[in-house]
C-alpha positions in Angstrom: 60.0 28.8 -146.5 58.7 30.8 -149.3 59.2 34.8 -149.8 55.9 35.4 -149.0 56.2 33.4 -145.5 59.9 35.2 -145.1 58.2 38.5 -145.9 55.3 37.6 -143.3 57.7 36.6 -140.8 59.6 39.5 -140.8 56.8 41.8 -140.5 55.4 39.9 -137.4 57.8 41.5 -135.3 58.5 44.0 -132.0 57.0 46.4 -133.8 54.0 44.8 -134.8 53.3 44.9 -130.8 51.5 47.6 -129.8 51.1 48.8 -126.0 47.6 50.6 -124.6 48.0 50.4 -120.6 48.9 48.2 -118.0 48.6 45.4 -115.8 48.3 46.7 -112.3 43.9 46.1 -111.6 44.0 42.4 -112.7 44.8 40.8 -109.5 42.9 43.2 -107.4 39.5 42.4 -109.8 39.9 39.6 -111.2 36.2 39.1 -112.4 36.2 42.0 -114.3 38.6 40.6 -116.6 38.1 36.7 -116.6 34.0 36.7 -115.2 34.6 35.3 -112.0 36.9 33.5 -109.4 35.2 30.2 -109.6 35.2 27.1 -112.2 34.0 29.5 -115.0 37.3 32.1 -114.7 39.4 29.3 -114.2 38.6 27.3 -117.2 38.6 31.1 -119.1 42.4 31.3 -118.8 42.5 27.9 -121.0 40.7 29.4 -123.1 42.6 32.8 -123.3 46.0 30.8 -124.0 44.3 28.6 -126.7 42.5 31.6 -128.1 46.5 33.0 -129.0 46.8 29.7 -131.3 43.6 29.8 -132.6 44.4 33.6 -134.0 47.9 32.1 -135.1 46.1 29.0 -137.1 43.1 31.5 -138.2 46.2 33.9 -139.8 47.4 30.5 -141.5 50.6 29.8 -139.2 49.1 27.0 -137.0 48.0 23.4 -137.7 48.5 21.9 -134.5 47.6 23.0 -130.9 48.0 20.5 -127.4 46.7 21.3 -124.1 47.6 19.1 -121.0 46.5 19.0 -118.0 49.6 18.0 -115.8 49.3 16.6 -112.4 49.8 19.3 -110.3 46.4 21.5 -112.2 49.0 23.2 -114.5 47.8 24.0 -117.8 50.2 23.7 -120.6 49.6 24.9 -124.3 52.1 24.4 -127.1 51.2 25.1 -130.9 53.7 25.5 -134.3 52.6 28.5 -135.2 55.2 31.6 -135.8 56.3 31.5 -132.2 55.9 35.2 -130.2 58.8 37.9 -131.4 61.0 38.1 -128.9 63.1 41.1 -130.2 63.6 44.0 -128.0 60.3 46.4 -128.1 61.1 49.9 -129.3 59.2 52.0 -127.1 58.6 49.5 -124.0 62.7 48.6 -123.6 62.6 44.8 -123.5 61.6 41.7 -125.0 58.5 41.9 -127.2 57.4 38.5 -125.3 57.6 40.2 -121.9 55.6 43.1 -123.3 53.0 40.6 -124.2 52.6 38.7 -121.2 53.0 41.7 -119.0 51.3 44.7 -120.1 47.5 44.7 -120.5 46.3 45.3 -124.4 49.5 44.4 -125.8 49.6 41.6 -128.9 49.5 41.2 -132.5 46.1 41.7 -132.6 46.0 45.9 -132.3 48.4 45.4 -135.6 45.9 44.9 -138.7 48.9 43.4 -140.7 49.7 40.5 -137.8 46.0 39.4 -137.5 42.6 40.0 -139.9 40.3 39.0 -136.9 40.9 37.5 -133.6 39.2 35.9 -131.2 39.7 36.2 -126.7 39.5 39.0 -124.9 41.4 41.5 -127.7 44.8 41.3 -125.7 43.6 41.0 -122.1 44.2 37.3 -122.2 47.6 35.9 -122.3 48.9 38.6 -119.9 46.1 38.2 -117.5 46.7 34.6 -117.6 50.1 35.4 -116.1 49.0 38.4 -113.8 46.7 35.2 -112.4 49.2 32.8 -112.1 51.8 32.1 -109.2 53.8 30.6 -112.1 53.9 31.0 -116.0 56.4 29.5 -117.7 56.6 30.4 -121.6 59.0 28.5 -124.4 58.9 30.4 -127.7 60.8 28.6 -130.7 61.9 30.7 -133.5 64.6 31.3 -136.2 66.1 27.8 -135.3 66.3 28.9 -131.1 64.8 28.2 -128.1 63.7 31.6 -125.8 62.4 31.3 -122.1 61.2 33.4 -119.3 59.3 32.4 -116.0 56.9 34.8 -114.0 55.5 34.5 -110.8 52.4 37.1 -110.2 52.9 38.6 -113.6 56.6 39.6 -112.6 59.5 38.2 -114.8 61.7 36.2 -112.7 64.6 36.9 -115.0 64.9 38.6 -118.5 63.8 36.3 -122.0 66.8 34.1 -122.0 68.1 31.5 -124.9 68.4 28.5 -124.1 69.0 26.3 -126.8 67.9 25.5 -130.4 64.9 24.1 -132.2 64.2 23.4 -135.8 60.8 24.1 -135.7 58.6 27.4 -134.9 56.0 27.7 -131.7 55.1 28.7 -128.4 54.4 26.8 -125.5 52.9 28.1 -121.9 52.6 26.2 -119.0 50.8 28.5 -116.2 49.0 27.6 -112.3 46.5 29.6 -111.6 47.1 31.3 -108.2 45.2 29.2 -105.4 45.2 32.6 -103.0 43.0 34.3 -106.1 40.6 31.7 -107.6 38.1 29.9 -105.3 38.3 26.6 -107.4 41.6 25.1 -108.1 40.9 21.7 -110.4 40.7 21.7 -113.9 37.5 19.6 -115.3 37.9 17.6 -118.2 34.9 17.8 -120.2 34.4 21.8 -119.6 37.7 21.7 -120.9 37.2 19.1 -123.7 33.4 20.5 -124.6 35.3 23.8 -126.1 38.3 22.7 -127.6 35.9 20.2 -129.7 33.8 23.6 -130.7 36.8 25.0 -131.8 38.3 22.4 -133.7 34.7 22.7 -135.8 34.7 26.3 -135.7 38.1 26.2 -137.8 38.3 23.1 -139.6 41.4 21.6 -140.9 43.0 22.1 -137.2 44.4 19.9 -134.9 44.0 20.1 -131.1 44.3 17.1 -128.5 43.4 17.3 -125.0 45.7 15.0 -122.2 44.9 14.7 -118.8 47.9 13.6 -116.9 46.2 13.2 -113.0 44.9 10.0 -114.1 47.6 7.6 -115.5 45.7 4.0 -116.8 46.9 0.6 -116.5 49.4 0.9 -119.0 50.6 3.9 -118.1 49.2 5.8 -120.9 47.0 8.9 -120.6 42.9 10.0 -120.9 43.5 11.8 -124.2 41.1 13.0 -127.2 41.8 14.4 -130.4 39.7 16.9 -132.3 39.7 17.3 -135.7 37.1 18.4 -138.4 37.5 18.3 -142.1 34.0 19.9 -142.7 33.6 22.3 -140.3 30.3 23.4 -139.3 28.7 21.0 -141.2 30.1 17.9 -138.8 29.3 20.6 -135.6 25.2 20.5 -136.3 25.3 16.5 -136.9 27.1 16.1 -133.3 24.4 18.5 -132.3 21.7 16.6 -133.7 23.3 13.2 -133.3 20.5 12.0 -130.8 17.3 14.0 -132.6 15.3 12.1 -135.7 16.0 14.0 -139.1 13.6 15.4 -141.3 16.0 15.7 -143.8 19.1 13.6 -144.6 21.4 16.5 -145.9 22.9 19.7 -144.1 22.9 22.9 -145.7 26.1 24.3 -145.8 26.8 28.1 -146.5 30.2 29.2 -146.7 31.4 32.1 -148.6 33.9 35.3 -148.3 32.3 37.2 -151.2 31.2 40.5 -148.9 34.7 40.3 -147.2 33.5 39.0 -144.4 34.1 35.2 -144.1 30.5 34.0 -143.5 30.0 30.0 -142.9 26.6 28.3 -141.5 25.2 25.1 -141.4 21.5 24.2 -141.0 19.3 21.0 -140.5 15.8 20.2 -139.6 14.6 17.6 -137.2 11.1 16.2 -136.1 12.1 18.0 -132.9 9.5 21.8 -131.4 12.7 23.7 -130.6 14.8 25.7 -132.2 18.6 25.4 -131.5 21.0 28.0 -132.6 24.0 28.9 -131.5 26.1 31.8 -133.2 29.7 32.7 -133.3 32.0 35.8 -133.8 35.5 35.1 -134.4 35.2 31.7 -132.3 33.8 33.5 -129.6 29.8 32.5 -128.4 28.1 35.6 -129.0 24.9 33.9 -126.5 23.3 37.1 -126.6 22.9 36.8 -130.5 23.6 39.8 -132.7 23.4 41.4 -136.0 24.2 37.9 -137.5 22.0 36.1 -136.1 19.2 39.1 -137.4 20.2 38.6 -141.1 19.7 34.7 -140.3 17.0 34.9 -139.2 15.3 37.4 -141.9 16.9 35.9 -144.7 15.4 32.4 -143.4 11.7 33.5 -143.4 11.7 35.4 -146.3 13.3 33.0 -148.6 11.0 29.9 -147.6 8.3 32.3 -147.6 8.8 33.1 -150.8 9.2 29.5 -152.1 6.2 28.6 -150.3 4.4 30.8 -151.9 5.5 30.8 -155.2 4.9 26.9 -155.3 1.0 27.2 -153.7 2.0 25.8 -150.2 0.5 28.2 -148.4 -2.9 28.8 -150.4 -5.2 27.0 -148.1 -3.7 28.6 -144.8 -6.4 30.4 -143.4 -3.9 32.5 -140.6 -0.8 34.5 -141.3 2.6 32.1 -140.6 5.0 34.4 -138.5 9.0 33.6 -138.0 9.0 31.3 -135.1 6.8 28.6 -137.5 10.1 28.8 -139.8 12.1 28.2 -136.8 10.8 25.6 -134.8 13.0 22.3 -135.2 15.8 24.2 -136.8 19.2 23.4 -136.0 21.5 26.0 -137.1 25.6 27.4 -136.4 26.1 30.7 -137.5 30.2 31.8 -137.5 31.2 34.9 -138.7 34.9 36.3 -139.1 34.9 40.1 -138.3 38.0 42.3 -138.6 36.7 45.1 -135.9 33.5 43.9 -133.7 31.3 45.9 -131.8 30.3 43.8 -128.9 27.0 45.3 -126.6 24.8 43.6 -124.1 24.8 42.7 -120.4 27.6 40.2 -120.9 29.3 41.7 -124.4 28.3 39.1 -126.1 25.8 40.5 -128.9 27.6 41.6 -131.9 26.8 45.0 -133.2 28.0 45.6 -136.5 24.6 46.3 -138.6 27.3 45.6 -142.0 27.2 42.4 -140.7 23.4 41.9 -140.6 23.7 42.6 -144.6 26.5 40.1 -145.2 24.4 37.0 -143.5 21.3 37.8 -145.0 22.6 37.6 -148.7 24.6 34.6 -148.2 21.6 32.4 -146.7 19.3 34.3 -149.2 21.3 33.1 -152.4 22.5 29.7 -151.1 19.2 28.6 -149.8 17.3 29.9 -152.2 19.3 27.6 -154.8 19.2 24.8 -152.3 15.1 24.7 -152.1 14.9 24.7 -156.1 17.7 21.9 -156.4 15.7 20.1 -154.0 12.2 20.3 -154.6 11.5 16.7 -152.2 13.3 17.9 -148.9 11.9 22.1 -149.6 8.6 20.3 -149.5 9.1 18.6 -146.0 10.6 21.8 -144.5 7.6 24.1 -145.8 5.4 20.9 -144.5 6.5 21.4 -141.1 6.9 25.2 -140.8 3.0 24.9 -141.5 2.8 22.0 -138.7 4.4 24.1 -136.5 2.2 27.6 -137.4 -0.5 25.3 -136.5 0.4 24.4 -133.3 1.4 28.1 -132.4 -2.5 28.6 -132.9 -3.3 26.0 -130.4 -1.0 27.1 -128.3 -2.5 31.0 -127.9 -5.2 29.4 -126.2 -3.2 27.4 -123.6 -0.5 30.9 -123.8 -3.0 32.9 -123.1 -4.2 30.6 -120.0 -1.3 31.3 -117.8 -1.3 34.6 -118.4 -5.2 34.9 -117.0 -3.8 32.7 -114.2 -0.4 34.8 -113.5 -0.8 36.9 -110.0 0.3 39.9 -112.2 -2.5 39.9 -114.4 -5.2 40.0 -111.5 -5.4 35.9 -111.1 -4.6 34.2 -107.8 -1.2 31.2 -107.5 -1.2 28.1 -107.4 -2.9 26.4 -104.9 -0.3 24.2 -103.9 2.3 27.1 -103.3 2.8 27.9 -99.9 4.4 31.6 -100.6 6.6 33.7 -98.5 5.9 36.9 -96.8 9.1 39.0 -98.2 8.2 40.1 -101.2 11.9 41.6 -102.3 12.6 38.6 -105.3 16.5 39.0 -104.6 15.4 38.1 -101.0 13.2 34.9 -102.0 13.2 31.7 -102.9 10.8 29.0 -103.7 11.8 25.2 -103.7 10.2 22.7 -106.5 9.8 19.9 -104.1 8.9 16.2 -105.6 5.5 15.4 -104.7 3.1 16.1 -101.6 4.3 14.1 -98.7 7.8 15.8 -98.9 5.9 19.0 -99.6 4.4 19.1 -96.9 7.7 18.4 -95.1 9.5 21.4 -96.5 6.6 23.4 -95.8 7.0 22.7 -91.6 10.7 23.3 -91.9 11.1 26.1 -93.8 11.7 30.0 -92.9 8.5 31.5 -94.0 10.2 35.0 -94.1 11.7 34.3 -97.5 11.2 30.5 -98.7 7.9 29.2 -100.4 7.3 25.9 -101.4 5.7 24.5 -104.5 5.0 20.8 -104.4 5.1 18.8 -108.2 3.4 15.6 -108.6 5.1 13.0 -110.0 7.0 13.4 -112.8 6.5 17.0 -115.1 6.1 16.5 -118.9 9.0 15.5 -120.8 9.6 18.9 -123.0 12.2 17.5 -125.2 8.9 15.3 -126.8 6.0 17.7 -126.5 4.5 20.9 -128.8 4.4 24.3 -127.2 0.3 23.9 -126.5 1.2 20.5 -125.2 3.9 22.1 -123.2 1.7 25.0 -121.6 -1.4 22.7 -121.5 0.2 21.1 -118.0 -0.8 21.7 -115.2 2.3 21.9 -113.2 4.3 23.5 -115.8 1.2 26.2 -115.8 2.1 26.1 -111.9 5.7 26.9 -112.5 5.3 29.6 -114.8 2.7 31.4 -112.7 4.4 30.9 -109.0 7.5 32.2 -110.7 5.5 34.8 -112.0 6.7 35.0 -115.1 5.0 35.2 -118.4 5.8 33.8 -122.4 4.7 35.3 -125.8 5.1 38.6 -127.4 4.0 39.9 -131.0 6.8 39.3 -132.4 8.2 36.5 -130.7 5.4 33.8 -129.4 8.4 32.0 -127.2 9.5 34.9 -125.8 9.7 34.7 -121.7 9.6 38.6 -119.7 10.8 37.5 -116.8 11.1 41.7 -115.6 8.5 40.9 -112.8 9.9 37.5 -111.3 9.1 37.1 -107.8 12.2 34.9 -106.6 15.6 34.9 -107.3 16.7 31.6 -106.5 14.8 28.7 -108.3 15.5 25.1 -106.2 14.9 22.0 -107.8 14.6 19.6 -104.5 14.3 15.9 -105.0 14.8 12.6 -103.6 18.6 11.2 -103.8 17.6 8.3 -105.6 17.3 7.7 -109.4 13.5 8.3 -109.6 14.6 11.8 -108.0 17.7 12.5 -110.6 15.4 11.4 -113.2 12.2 14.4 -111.9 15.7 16.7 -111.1 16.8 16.2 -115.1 13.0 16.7 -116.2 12.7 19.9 -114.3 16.0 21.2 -115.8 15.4 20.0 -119.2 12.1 22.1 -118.9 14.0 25.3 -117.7 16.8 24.8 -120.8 14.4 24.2 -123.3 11.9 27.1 -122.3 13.3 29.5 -119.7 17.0 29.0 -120.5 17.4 33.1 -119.5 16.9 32.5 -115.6 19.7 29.5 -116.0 22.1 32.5 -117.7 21.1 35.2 -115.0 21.4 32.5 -112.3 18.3 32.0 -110.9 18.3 27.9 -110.9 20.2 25.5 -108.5 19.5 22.1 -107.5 19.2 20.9 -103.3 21.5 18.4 -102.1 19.8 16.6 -99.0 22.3 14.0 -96.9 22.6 10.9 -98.2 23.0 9.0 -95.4 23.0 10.0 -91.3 25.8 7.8 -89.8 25.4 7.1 -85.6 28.0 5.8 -83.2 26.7 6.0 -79.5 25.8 9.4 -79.3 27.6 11.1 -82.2 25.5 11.8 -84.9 26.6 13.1 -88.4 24.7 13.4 -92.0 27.0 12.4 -95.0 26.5 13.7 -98.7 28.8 11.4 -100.1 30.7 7.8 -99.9 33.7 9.1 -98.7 32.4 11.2 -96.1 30.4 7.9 -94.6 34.1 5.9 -95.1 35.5 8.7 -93.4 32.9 8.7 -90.1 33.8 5.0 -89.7 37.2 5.4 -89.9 36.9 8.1 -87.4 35.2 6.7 -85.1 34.5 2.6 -85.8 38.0 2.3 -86.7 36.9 0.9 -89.8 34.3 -1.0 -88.7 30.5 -0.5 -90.4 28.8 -2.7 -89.0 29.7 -1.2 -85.3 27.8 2.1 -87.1 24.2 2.8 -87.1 23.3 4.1 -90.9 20.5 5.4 -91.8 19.7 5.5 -95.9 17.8 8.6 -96.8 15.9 7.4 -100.1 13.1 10.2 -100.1 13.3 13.5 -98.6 10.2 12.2 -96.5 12.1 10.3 -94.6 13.0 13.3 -93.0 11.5 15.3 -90.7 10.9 19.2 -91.0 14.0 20.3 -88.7 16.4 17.5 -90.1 15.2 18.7 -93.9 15.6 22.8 -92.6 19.0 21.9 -90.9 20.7 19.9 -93.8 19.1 21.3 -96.9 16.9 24.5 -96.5 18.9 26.6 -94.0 21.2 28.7 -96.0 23.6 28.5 -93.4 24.4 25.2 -93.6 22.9 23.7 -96.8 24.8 23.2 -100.3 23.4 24.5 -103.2 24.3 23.4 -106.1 23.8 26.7 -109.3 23.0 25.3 -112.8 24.7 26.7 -115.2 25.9 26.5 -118.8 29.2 26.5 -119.7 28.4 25.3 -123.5 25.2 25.4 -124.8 25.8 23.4 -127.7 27.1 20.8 -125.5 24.2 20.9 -123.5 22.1 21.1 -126.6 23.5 17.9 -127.1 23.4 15.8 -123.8 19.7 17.4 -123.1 18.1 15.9 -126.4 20.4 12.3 -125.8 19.0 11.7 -122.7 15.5 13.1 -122.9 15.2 12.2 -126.6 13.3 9.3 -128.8 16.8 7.6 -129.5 17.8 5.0 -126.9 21.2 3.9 -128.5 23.2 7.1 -127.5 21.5 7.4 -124.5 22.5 3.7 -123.7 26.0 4.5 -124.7 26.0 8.0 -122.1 25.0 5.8 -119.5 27.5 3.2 -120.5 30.2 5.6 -120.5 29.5 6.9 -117.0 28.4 4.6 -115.3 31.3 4.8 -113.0 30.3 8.6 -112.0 26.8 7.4 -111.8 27.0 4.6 -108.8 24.5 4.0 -106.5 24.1 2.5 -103.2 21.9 -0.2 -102.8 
């Protein structure tokens, strides 16, 4: 160990841990600290645990971080970074690791000198983790020994205790999440996986692996992946982009620390109409954008503005080219590393720091401005398609501009087609995107007419993922959608930009047959609310039906069945096993219904499942939504391949 790791060491002490207040709300609200109680708030306290190592391997201590999944749905973490201090705590009176996994805002990360920037929920996490835990079990490894302590609730079972020695540095926390608190008790793999991956490109040159141990194989090995990038953001947009055609070969790469704040982004263009950024503050996904993703932005126009014009490109436009035309099939990860940010919006996640604004704007300024001269051939096919897309924007005005005149709010009537409701309180209503007329028509009979309307689609909706905005706004169901949701797009400054401040229902349900023509209109419908209304998925608003598949008769017990095992179970129940003494009836179509059985299985909120859509990665979705909707069959082949297991259906 050199002096300079001694010295660092050493300083990284009790009294580097500084206490702010305690622990006693976090089992009584839960959701204030972690979001919520469900599979969002459980998956957060991996995330808080692996947040710790992350700030120990962004501080330069940690190269390796493991998380398993054990079989009881225990999370463990271990990493090699310095290990927590366990020295007594001068002004708390015991163990600096009880004071950080007991006391709320207590960590290295209130002491500048432990950590430059940190990610989590600034020393909430680790101790909430334990105050949401029935048991937390924590193994620190430091100065050649081997600390413990268990908790149960929070509490310490028993004071930090040694217990043996190790020649190596590290902590390692194995916690269960308390079944009487959180509403969803079993760990999901690729949630799980989908994040660690971000962060292993978010800080490359770090190791993490993911093991699931519920599931041993054949050979008594384990599901387990390994994450690992060498080029950081750079390898992040090609997995992005992985299933999208290029329009040019290279990513753009901007890394630099020069305004002391570390700045890194990567950027691509591909042939597809959207743009797909996704922005991060200290690893955290700032979805509400920021400052950083303003000096991005600014510094993007202007510079290819400027190289446009200086190099004639734009001579022979005859209208003005706005920002979104220097946006549109952009594919961009923006990660800043700031040592105090100001977080604001609904969800606190907009960074606020204008000094940030500054930094991102020079650093794209200066590195792309070189990049378009050094590359005159690719700065040719970007400008090429920002004036493709500028265009476009002006065809689309017309067709814009079309459902506004047609949206109830601007004096035009709905849709034909929608049967609407008679409350007119939107956190009261909902309105079901039923598949086609006949089972339309259906829902419509069944329905309560006090607060559900129904809007029948025919056939299958556009495919988004392959179409221009004009193209987009030029059908007529998606012109049905917008205006029966009553919703309108396009402002001065933004021609994509969706006000949604006068929606008339709340809950948005995509209802369609159980059969692979219906999963295929159900993907269609969502890929359409992603790619252009991807704020009513964040607040909520969208969940997909789930009608029976199956209604399984034995004399004269009768009982619908969503899944396999719930039809195995009826005739074990009561055919002892036997099928074929069982009447089933296959529901292919929601038609085959009629109104009550459709009201009494899927539509009455009493009884029904809803299943909420909502986004627990957005670059993972990214990803997936482009695969399967995309031109590219191969990794869409591949995804099906894969899952094919998850994705069986009954003949």
């Amino acid at each position: 160990m050199s002096e300079v790791e001694k010295k660092s060491q050493q300083e990284y002490s009790a009294s580097s841990i500084q206490v702010l207040e305690g622990l006693e709300a976090v089992r009584k609200r839960p959701a204030m600290y972690i979001g919520d109680i469900g599979v969002k708030g459980l998956h957060h306290l991996v995330y808080e645990v692996v947040d710790n190592s992350i700030d120990e391997a962004m501080a330069g201590y940690c190269k390796n971080i493991s998380v398993f999944i054990n079989e009881d749905n225990s999370i463990t973490v271990a990493d090699d970074g310095r290990g927590i201090p366990v020295d007594m705590h001068e002004k708390e009176g015991k163990s600096a690791l009880e004071v950080v996994m007991t006391v709320l805002h207590a960590g290295g990360k209130f002491d500048k000198g432990s950590y430059k920037v940190s990610g989590g929920l600034h020393g909430v996490g680790v101790s909430c983790v334990n105050a949401l835990s029935s048991l937390l079990h924590v193994e620190v490894r430091l100065n050649g020994k081997l600390y413990m302590q268990e908790y149960s609730c929070g509490f310490p079972k028993a004071p930090v205790a040694e217990i043996g020695t190790s020649t190596e540095n590290g902590t390692t926390v194995t916690f269960l999440p308390d079944s009487s608190i959180f509403i969803e008790s079993v760990y999901k793999y690729d949630i799980l996986a989908a994040r660690l991956r971000e962060l292993a490109y978010l800080n490359a040159g770090i190791k993490i692996s993911l093991t699931d141990k519920r599931f041993p194989n054949e050979d008594g090995t384990f599901k387990c992946e390994h994450f690992f990038s060498t080029r950081g953001l750079s390898e992040f947009v090609e997995f992005i982009d992985s299933a999208r055609e290029k329009l040019i070969e290279q990513v753009i790469h901007i890394n630099t620390d020069k305004f002391g704040t570390p700045v890194e982004i990567a950027m691509t263009y591909n042939t597809t109409f959207n743009e797909n950024l996704y922005s991060y503050v200290n690893n955290i996904n700032t979805i509400e954008g920021g400052t950083h993703v303003a000096g991005f932005r600014r510094a993007l126009t202007r510079t290819l503005k400027k190289y446009a014009e200086d190099n004639k490109f734009l001579d022979k436009i005859k209208f003005e080219i706005n920002g979104d035309d220097f946006r549109e099939g952009l594919t961009a990860v923006i990660s800043v590393k700031v040592a105090e940010p100001q977080f604001e919006g609904q969800t606190k996640t907009k960074l606020g720091n204008n000094e940030t604004m500054g930094y991102v704007d020079q650093a794209v300024g200066e590195v792309l401005g070189n990049y378009l001269e050094e590359h005159p051939k690719e700065a040719k096919i970007i400008v090429e398609k920002v004036i493709l897309a500028a265009t476009a924007r002006h065809a689309a005005r017309k067709a814009r501009e079309m459902v506004q005149r047609k949206s109830p709010l601007s004096g035009g009537g709905l849709p034909g087609k929608l049967a609407d409701c008679s409350d007119k309180d939107p956190t009261k209503c909902e309105v079901f995107l039923v598949e086609g007329d006949s089972a339309g028509g259906t829902a419509k009979q069944g329905r309560n007419r006090a607060f559900q309307a129904i809007l029948p689609l025919r056939g299958k909706i556009l495919n988004v993922e392959k179409a221009m905005q004009h193209k987009v706004l030029e059908s007529e169901e998606i012109r049905n959608i917008y205006t029966a949701l009553g919703v309108t797009i396009g402002t001065e400054e933004d021609s994509k930009a969706l006000n949604d401040s006068k929606i008339r229902y709340h809950k948005i349900i995509i209802m369609t047959d159980a059969d692979v023509d219906g999963s295929h209109i159900a993907t269609l419908i969502m890929t359409f609310f992603f790619r252009h209304m991807k704020d009513l998925i964040e607040k909520g608003y969208l969940y997909i039906a789930t009608p029976p598949l199956y209604l399984c008769k034995k004399g004269k017990i009768e009982e619908y069945c969503w899944t396999e095992n719930q039809r195995a179970l009826f005739t074990e129940k009561y055919a002892g096993g036997n099928e074929g003494s069982v009447h089933i009836q296959r529901y292919k179509g929601l038609g085959e219904m009629n109104a009550e059985q459709l009201w009494s299985t899927t539509m009455n909120p009493e009884h029904r499942t809803l299943r909420q859509v909502t986004i627990e990665n957005g670059a993972e979705a990214d990803h997936i939504f482009s695969m399967l909707m995309g031109d590219d069959v191969a990794p869409r082949r591949q995804f099906i391949e894969d899952n094919a297991t998850y994705a069986k259906i009954d003949a």
